[in-house]
N, C-alpha and C positions, 0 to 999 in steps of 0.2 A: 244296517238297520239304524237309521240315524233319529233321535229324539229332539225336542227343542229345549228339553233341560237335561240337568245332568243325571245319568243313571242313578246313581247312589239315591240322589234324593227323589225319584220317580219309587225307587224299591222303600225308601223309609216312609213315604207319601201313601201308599198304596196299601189297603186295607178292606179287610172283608164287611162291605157296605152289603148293610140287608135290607135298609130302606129307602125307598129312592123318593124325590118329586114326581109328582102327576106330571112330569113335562115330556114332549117329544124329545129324540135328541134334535138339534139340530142339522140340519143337510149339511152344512158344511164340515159338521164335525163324524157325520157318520161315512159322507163320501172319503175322507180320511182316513179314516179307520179302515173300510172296507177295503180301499188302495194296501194300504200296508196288512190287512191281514193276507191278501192275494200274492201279497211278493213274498212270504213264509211259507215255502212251497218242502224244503228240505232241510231235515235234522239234521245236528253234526257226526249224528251215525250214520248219516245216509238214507233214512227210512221220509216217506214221503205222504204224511195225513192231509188233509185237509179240513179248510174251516169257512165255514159263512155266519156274516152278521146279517142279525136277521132284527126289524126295528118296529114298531108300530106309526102306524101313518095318519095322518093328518085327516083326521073324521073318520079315521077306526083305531082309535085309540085303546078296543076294548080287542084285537087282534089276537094278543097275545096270552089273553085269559085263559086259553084252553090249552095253552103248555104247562103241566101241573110241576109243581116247585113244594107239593105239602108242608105248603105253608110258611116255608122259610122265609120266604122273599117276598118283601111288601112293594109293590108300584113300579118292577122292572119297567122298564119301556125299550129293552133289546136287549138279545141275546148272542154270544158267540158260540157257535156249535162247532165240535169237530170230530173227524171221524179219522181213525187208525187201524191198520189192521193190527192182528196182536200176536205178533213175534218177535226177535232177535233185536232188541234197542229202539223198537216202535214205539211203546210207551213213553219210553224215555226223550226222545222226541219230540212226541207231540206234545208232553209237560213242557219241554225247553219252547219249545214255539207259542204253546199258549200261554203262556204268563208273559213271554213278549210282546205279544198283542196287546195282555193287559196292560204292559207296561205303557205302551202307546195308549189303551185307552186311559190312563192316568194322568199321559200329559197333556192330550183332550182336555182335562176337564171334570173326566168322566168316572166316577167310581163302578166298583166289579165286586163281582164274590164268586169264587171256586164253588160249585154244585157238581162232588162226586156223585153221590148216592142219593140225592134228596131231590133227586125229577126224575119225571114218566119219561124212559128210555123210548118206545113205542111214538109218543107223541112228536120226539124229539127228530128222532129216526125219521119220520117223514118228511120233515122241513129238509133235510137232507140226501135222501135218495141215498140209502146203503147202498155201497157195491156190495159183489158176494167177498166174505171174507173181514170186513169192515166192522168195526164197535164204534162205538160214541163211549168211551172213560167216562169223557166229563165235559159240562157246560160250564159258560159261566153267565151269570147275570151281570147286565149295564145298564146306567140313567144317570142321572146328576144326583148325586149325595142328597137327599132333604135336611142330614145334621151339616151344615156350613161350618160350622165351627169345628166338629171334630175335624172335618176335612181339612180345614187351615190349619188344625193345632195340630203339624206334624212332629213337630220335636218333644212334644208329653210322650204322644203317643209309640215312638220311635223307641224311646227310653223303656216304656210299659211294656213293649213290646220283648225287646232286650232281658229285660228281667223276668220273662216266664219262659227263656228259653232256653237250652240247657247250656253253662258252658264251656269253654273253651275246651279244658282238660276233657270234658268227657265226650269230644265230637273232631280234636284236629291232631294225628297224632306225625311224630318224626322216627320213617323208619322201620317203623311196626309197632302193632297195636299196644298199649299199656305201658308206652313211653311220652305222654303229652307235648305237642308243639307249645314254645312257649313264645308268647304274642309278639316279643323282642325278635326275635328271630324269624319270623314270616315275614320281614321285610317288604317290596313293594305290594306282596301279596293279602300285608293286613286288611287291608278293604274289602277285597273282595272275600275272604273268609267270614268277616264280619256280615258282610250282607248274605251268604251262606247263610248262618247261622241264624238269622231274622225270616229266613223263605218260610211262605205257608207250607202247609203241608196238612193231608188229613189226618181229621182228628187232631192237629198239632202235635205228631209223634215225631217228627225230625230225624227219621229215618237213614239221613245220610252220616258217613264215616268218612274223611279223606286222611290220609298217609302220604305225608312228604318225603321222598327219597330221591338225594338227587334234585335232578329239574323235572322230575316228574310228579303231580301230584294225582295219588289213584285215590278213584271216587269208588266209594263201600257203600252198599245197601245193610242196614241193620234191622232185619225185619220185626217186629212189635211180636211175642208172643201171643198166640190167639188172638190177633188183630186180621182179620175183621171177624165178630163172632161166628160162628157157623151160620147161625139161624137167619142173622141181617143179611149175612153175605147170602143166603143160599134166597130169601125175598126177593133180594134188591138183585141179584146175576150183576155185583159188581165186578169191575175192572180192576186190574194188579196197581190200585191207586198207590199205595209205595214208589212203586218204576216210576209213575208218573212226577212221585215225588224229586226223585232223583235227577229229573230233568229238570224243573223245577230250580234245582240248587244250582246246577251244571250253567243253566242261564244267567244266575246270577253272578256266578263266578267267571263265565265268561265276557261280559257284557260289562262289568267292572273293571276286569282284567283288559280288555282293550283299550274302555275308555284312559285308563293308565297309562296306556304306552305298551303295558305286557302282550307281546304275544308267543302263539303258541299255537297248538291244536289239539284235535280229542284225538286219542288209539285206542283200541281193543288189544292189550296185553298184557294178562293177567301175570301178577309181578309176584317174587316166591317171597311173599311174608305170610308167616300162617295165621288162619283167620281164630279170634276169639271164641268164636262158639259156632252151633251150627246154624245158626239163626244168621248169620252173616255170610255175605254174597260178594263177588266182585264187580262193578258196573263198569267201568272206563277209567281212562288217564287224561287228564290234560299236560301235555307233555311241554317245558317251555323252550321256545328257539333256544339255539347256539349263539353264545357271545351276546 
């Protein structure tokens, strides 16, 4: 998955744009996009969603009006849709693949915004053609930024960003839970924890835990008490947007992690540290080479 800048600053660059320019995007920039969403075929769990961009065209610019967004989203001009089934590290997944994508649509050009819960599933679902078994989580919205300047101002915003989210001590720990990693010691792995730590997430509940042990670092799901309410969730028939979250982080730490030189891989094996409360889960390991 190759970028034409560097990851870090594609993840600090990249923010939840709600309103766009009246502009098409351009063919060159969406044939692009379209290319690289099409080679994101497989998760590092192995689970296999898919996604299509979908764009408004040239003397129907009004195409896209009738996918409802309640109102979040001012002057999309394309969407990326994807569809997962929803079982065993699928979620997770399809987070890790779609923030990829956006991260490609950020080096476009192109700003994005995550749309769990806040569009007509129904509508969405047809531009798609569900298999049996299949959900759509979540979309997201594209088009060029209308504010320019935030867009360029990414080092305010990087910082801003940094500062609403929670840190270190209470999200990286060494070992087991209610021992804090302390930032000295994460070594080449500082950056990509750090860009962890900045991943959207809905609601901005930052759901992920990682535990350093060894060269392995296991990713925790920390679920939100009564998140999502009953009554939203039970409206909206959302998706286990958290999972989604976790992939989400998993991308960032891995796609940093290589650009670094680190490598590694994901496993499935749950490691014997006992978990904090019941509200916490075990997601995966990123496990790092030998030598």
């Amino acid at each position: 998955m190759d970028f034409n800048q560097p990851v870090s600053r594609l993840i600090n660059k990249r923010y939840s744009c709600r309103t766009y320019q009246d502009l098409l995007i351009q063919a060159s920039d969406l044939a692009s996009l379209e290319d690289f969403a099409a080679s994101c075929q497989i998760g590092p769990l192995g689970n296999q969603p898919r996604f299509k961009v979908i764009a408004a065209k040239e003397g129907d610019s009004a195409s896209l009006k009738g996918l409802g967004t309640y109102g979040f989203i001012k002057n999309p001009t394309g969407f990326i849709i994807g569809a997962s089934e929803d079982k065993l590290g699928a979620l997770e997944d399809f987070g890790y693949l779609m923030e990829t994508i956006l991260l490609r649509a950020t080096d476009l050009g192109l700003g994005s915004c995550w749309l769990g819960g806040t569009f007509t599933k129904s509508r969405f679902s047809r531009q798609l053609s569900l298999l049996d078994g299949e959900i759509i989580p979540a979309v997201a919205a594209i088009g060029y930024p209308a504010d320019q300047s935030t867009w360029q101002d990414k080092t305010i915003r990087a910082g801003a960003r940094a500062h609403r989210r929670l840190p270190w001590e209470n999200i990286f720990f060494t070992n087991k839970f209610g021992k804090p990693l302390n930032p000295g010691d994460a070594g080449k792995y500082h950056q990509p924890l750090d860009l962890v730590r900045i991943a959207p997430s809905a609601s901005n509940k930052q759901p992920w835990r990682i535990v350093k042990e060894g060269r392995n670092w296991h990713f925790f799901l920390q679920r939100t008490a009564k998140y999502p309410p009953p009554v939203f969730d039970f409206i909206l028939n959302l998706a286990d947007l958290q999972r989604v979250d976790i992939g989400i982080a998993m991308a960032h730490f891995e796609l940093s992690a290589r650009e670094n030189g680190l490598k590694g891989k994901w496993i499935t094996q749950p490691p014997d540290i006992p978990l904090p409360d019941q509200l916490t889960e075990y997601s995966t390991t990123w496990q790092e080479d030998e030598g």
